[in-house]
N, C-alpha and C positions, 0 to 999 in steps of 0.2 A: 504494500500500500504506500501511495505516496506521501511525505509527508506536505501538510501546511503548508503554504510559502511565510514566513516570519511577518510581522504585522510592524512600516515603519511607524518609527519613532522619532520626534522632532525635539529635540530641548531646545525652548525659548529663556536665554541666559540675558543677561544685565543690569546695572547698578540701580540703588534706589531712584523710582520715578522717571527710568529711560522712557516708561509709554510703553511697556511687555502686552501691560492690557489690554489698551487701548489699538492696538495693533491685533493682538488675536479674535477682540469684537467684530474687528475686518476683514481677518480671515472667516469667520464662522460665516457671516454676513453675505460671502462669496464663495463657499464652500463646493457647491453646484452639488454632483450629487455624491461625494463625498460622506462618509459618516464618520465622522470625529467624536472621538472621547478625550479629554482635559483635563488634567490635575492641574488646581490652582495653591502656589505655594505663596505661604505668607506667614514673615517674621513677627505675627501680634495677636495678640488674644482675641480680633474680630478678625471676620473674613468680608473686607470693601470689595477686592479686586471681585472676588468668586460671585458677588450677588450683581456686579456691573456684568460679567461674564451672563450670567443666567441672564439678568435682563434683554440680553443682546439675543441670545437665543430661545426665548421665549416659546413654548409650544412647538418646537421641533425635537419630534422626538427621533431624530438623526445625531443628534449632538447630547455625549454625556458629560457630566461637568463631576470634580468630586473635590473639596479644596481639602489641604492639610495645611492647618492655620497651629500657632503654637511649635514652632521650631523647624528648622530645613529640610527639607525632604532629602531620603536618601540617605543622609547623613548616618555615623553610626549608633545615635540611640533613636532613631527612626525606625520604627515596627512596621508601619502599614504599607510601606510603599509595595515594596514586594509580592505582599497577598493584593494588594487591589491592580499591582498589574497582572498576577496568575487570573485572578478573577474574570479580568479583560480577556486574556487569553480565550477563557472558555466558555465569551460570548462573540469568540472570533468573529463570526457570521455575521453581526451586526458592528462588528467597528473596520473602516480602512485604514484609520490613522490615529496614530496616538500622539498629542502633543501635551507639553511637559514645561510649564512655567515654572522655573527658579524665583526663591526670594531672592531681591535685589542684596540681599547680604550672603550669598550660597557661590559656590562654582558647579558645573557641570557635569565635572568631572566625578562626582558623587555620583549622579544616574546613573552617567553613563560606565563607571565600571560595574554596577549590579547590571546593566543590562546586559556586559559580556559575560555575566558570572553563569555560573550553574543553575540557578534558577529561572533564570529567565531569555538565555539564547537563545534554545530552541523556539521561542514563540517570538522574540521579537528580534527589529535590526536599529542600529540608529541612521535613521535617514539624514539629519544634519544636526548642526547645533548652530543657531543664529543666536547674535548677541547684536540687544538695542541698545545705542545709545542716545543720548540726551545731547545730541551735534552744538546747540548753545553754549550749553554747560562744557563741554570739553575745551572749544574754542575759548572760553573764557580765561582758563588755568586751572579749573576747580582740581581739576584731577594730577596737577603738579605733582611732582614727591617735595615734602616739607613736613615742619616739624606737627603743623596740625591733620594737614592732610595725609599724612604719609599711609594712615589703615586704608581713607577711600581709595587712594591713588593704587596701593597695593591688593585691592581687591579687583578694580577695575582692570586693573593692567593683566590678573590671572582669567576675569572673563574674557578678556581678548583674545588671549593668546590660547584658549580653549576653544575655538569659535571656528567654525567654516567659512562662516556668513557673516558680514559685521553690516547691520540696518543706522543709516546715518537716520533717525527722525528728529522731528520737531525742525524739518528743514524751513518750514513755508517763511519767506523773505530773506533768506538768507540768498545771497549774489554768488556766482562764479566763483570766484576768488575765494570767498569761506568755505566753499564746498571741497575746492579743491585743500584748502590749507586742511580741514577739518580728513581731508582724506591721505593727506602726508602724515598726520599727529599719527590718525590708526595704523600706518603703512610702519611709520617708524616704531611706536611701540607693540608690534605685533606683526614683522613681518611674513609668518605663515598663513599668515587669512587667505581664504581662496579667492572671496568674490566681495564686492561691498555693493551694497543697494541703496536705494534712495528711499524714502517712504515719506513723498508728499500727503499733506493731509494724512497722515498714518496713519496710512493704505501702502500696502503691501502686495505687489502682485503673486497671487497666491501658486503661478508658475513657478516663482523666487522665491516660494517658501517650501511649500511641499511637494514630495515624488523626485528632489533630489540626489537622492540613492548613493550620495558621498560616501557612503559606509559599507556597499554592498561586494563583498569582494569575488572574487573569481575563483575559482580551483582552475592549477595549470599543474602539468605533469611534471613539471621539474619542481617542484617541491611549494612549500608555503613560506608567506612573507611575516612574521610573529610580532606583533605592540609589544611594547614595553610594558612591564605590568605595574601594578601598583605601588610594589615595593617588593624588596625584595623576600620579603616572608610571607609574599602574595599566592594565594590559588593558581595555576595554571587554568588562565581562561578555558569556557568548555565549548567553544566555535571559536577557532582562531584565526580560521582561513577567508573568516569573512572581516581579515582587517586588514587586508592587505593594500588597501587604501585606493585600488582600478575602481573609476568612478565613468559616467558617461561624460566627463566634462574632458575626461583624456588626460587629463594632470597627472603625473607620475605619485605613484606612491608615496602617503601623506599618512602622516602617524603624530594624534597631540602627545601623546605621552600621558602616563596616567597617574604621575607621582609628584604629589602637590605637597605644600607641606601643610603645618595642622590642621588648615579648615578644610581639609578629605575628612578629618574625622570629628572635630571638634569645634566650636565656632570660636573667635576672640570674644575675652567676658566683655571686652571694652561697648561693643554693641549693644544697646538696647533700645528694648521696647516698651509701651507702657499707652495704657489708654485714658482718657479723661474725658468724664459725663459732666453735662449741664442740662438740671429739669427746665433753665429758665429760656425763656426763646431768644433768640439773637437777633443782632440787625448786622445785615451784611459787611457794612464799612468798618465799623469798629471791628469786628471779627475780622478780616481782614489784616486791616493796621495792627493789630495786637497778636496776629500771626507771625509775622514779619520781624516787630519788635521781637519777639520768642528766637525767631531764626538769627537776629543779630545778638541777642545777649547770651544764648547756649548751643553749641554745635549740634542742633536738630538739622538733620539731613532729608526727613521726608516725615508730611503728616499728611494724613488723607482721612475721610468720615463723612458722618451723615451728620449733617444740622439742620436743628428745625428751625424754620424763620417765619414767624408769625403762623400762617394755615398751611404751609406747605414745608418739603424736606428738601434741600439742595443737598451737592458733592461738594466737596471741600476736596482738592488737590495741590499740595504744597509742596514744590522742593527748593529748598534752602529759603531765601527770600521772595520767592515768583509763589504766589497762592495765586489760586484761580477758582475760583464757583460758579456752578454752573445746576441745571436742572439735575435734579436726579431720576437717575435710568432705573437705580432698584427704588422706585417711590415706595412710603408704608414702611423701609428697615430705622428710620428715625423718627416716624410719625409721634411720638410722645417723648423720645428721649435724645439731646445730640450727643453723640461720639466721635471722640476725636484719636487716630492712631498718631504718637509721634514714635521717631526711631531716628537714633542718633550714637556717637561717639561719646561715652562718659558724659550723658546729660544727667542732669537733675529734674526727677520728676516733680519736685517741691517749688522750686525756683521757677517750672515752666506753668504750674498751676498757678503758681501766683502771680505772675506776668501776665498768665492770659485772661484769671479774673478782674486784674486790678485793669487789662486793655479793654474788657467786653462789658464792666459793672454786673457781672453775673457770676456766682458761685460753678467753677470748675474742680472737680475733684477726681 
């Protein structure tokens, strides 16, 4: 009997607030007839991304959604990833693709050596690994190496260099000349990237995302081509020949390598997370300004949530100093309470409630 063909896999990789989301609401969007399943990964005790994701795909029951909120997926005290993708497995029949959002504090390389492992080869392949960036924010410096920056800069620079695919977003107004500079930064700090995209209005041509097959290797009679494993006290991957890196793009043999240092298994404590409720309603400007002020007085790198504003709940999308609010897509997850996710480098969760009470005249706790 023949076996299966493996079911790909896409890891969507990049820093906090590249737009991972907001990018895969476009792939689902243009899926055609595609059946997609999605793990949405998230560094905080809510799950924003996963109920923006559902709203997107609302009543299609082609699209399965599953988030793992509360710590990085994959990672090594990470249980469920494993069972819920055997589970996928043996609803093969109804999925073609599986795609795989990282928190913007994770690297790839976590999936992706369980998906060479013993459990999960036989059923699946990795078809690419795209990593979004935030093309503003890089041009800027944010991701410099320095005394402050040095964890983002050093997290950012290993999603790169893990990456097939590097998505310049957040391009719309940006000129020629940035596009290009913002495309020498990624060239110089990652020169194995294979391809880099644009993603106006992030949108992504979903050609340039999925069906891929960067990972699918070949058998040839003269022997097999081996990755590098995880370390050296690592398993002997149990499909090894499908890493021999022959892709249809014609590229010669392409291996990231799979031996990263701590955050394979552990994350830095310096990250956190932490959420903050107000029963009181807001008004959009002050909430705003008193964001901002928060991002200038404590290294918050990304806050995102539902707030209620008088009769209705907006999105709150925050990275560093740029908030932005807008409608909210999962209407009804704030309707009586707002929640605010931050996540940042050695912040203070005391110092940022009381900034953002003393900015909003409302009780933040």
């Amino acid at each position: 009997m023949t076996a299966a063909a493996p079911i790909p896999v896409t890891i969507v990789t990049g820093f906090l607030g590249a737009g991972k989301t907001t990018l895969l609401r476009g792939l689902i969007e243009r899926r055609q007839t595609r059946r997609l399943a999605l793990m949405i990964n998230e560094f905080g005790e809510i799950s924003v991304d996963g109920a923006l994701v559902r709203a997107a795909s609302e009543g299609d029951a082609h699209v399965q959604i599953e988030d793992f909120a509360h710590g990085l997926i994959a990672y090594g005290d990470d249980t469920r990833f494993v069972p819920a993708m055997q589970a996928l497995a043996r609803r093969r029949a109804n999925v073609d693709h599986v795609l795989i959002e990282t928190s913007g504090l994770a690297l790839p390389t976590a999936a992706m050596a369980l998906l060479q492992g013993a459990d999960l080869a036989a059923d699946f392949v990795l078809d690419a690994t795209l990593a979004v960036v935030d093309t503003p924010l890089l041009l800027s410096g944010a991701f410099e190496h320095g005394a402050e920056a040095d964890a983002a800069a050093t997290m950012f620079d290993q999603q790169l260099e893990f990456a097939d695919v590097v998505v310049l977003n957040k391009i719309d107004g940006l000129d020629e000349a940035a596009l290009l500079e913002a495309e020498t930064r990624v060239r110089r700090r990652a020169p194995n990237v294979r391809f880099l995209e644009l993603a106006y209005n992030a949108q992504l041509d979903i050609r340039l995302a999925l069906g891929l097959r960067l990972h699918q290797g070949t058998r040839t009679d003269h022997g097999h081509t081996f990755a590098p494993l995880p370390d050296a006290n690592a398993t002997p991957l149990a499909s090894q020949y499908r890493l021999n890196g022959h892709a249809h793009s014609g590229l010669a043999a392409h291996s990231h390598g799979l031996a990263t240092h701590k955050h394979f298994h552990e994350q830095d404590p310096g990250w956190l997370s932490f959420v903050l409720r107000s029963d009181a309603e807001q008004e959009v400007e002050p909430l705003t300004a008193a964001l901002v002020d928060v991002a200038k007085a404590q290294p918050v790198l990304r806050c995102k949530g539902h707030v209620r504003v008088q009769d209705r709940s907006v999105l709150v999308q925050g990275v560093r100093t740029r908030v932005a609010v807008s409608p909210d897509a999962a209407a009804g997850n704030a309707a009586r309470r707002s929640q605010l996710v931050f996540i940042g480098y050695h912040i203070s969760r005391a110092q940022v409630a009381a900034l953002l009470s003393a900015g909003t005249g409302t009780t933040w706790r």
